[in-house]
C-alpha positions in Angstrom: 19.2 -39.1 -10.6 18.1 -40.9 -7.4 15.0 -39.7 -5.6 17.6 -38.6 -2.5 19.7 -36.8 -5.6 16.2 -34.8 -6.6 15.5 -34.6 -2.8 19.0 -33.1 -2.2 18.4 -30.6 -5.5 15.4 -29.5 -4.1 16.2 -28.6 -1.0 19.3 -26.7 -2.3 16.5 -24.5 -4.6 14.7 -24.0 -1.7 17.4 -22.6 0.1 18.7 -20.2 -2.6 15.0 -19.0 -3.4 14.8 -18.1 0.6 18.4 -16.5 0.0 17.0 -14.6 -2.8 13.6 -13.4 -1.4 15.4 -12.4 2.2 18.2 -10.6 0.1 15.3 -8.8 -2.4 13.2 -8.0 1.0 16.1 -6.2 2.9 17.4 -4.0 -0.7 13.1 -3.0 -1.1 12.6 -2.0 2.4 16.1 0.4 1.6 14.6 1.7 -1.9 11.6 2.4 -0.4 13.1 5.1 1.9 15.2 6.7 -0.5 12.1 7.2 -2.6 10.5 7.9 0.2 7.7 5.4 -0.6 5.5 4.6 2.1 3.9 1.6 0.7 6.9 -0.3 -0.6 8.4 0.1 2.3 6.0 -1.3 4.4 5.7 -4.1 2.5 8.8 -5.5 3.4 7.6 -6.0 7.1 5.0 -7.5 9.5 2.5 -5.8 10.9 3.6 -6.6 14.5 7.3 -6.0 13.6 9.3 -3.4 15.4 12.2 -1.2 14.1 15.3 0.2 16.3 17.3 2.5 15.1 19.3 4.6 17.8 17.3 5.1 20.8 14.0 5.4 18.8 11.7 1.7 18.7 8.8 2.4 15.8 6.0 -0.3 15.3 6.5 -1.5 11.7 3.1 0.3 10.8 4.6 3.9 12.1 7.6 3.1 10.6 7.8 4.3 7.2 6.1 7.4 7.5 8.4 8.1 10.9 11.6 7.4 8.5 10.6 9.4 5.9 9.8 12.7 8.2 13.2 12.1 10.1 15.0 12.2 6.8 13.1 14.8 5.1 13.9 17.3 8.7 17.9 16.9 8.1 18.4 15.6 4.3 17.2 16.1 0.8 18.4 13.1 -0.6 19.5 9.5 1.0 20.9 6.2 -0.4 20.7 3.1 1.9 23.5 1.1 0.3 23.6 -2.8 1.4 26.9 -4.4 1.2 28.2 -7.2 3.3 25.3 -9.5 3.8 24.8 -12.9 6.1 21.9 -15.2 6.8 21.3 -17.5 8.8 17.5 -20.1 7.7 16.0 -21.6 10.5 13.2 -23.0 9.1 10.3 -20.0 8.4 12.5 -17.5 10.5 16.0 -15.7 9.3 18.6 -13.8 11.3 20.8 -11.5 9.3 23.8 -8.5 9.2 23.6 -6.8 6.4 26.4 -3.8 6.1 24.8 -0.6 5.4 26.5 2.4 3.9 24.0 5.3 4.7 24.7 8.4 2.7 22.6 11.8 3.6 22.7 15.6 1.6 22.0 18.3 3.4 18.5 20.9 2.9 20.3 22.7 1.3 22.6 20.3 -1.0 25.7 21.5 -0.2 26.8 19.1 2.4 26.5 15.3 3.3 27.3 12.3 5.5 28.8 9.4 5.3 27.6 7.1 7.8 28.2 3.1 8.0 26.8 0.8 9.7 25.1 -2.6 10.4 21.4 -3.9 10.2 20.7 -6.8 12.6 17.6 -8.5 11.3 15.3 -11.2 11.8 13.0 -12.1 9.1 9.7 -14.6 9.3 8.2 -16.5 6.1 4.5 -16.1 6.5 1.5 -16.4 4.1 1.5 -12.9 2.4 -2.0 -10.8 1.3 -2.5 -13.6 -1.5 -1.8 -16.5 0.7 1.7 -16.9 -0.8 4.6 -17.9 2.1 7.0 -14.5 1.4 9.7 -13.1 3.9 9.3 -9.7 5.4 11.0 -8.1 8.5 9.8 -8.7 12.2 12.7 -7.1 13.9 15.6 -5.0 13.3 17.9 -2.9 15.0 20.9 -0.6 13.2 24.6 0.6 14.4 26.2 3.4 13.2 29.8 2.5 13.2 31.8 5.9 12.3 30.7 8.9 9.8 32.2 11.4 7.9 31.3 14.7 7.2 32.2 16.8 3.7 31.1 19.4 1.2 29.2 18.4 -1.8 31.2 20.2 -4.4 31.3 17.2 -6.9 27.7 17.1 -7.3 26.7 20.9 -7.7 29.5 21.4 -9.7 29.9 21.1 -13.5 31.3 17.2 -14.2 27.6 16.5 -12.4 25.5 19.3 -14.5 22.8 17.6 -16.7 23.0 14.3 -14.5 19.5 12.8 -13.1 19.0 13.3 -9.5 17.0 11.2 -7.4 13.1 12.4 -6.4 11.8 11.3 -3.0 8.5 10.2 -4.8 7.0 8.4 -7.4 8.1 10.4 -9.7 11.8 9.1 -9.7 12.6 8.2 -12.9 13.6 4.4 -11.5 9.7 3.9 -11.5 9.3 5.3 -15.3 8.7 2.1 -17.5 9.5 1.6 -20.0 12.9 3.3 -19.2 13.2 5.7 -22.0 16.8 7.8 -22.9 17.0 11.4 -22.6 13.3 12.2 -21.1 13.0 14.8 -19.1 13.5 14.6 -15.2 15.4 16.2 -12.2 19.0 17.0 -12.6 21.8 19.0 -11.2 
């Protein structure tokens, strides 16, 4: 290989790793508000970023405890799933869509919604706590784009009984290492 070959190689690593790390910031910041985890979702943004969603603009440092009360007044469970995603690298800043597919039960589990949508974000790479360049969030604003509205028979009824459900804590069994088979846990 030439140097401009090892040059080239390089600079295609660099660009994946970015990929990676953006990709790995934006599905965090989603786990951490289904678990409803405070500190790993503020660790996917800045201190002086600033969150949109609907009519409602949160400082980053408000914003996971803001998300977690809003979903904890109308739901009992949430999943953030991120499909579709694009990014754009200039340099230490990224701008992104990433397709969200936001799915809410009801209090009192026997409803939920269905609610896609889009997350338009920018993303800075800045020396982290340990001096380490890492992405995190600076900006982002959301779309719904339609919903749907349904009974949640499936879940409360018997092909779901004896199935792990999720915990808005800690104490989801995603965080138990090592995973172990058949301990105990929430379940239908």
């Amino acid at each position: 290989m030439t140097g401009a070959d090892l040059a080239s190689l390089a600079a295609t690593v660099r660009d994946l790793a970015d990929r990676q790390a953006i990709l790995d910031c934006i599905m965090r910041e989603a786990r951490g508000r289904d678990r409803q985890d405070i500190d790993l979702t503020a660790s996917c943004w800045w201190p002086d970023g600033i969150d949109e969603h609907g009519p409602i603009i949160t400082p980053a440092p408000d914003y996971p405890a803001r998300a977690n009360a809003g979903h904890a007044r109308f739901f009992s469970a949430t999943m953030h799933h991120i499909t579709t995603h694009t990014c754009e690298i200039d340099g230490d800043t990224a701008h992104c869509e990433s397709y969200v597919i936001g799915t809410m039960l009801s209090p009192d589990k026997q409803s939920m919604k269905v609610a896609p949508g889009r997350y338009f974000d920018r993303l800075e790479r800045r020396p982290g706590p340990g001096g380490q360049p890492e992405w995190r969030l600076l900006y982002r604003r959301c779309t719904v784009e339609m919903s749907l509205d349904g009974p949640a028979d499936w879940v409360n009824g018997p092909m779901c009984k004896g199935f792990l459900r999720s915990v808005w804590s800690r104490e989801d069994k995603s965080y138990q290492r090592p995973i172990e088979v058949g301990s105990d846990g929430e379940r239908w």
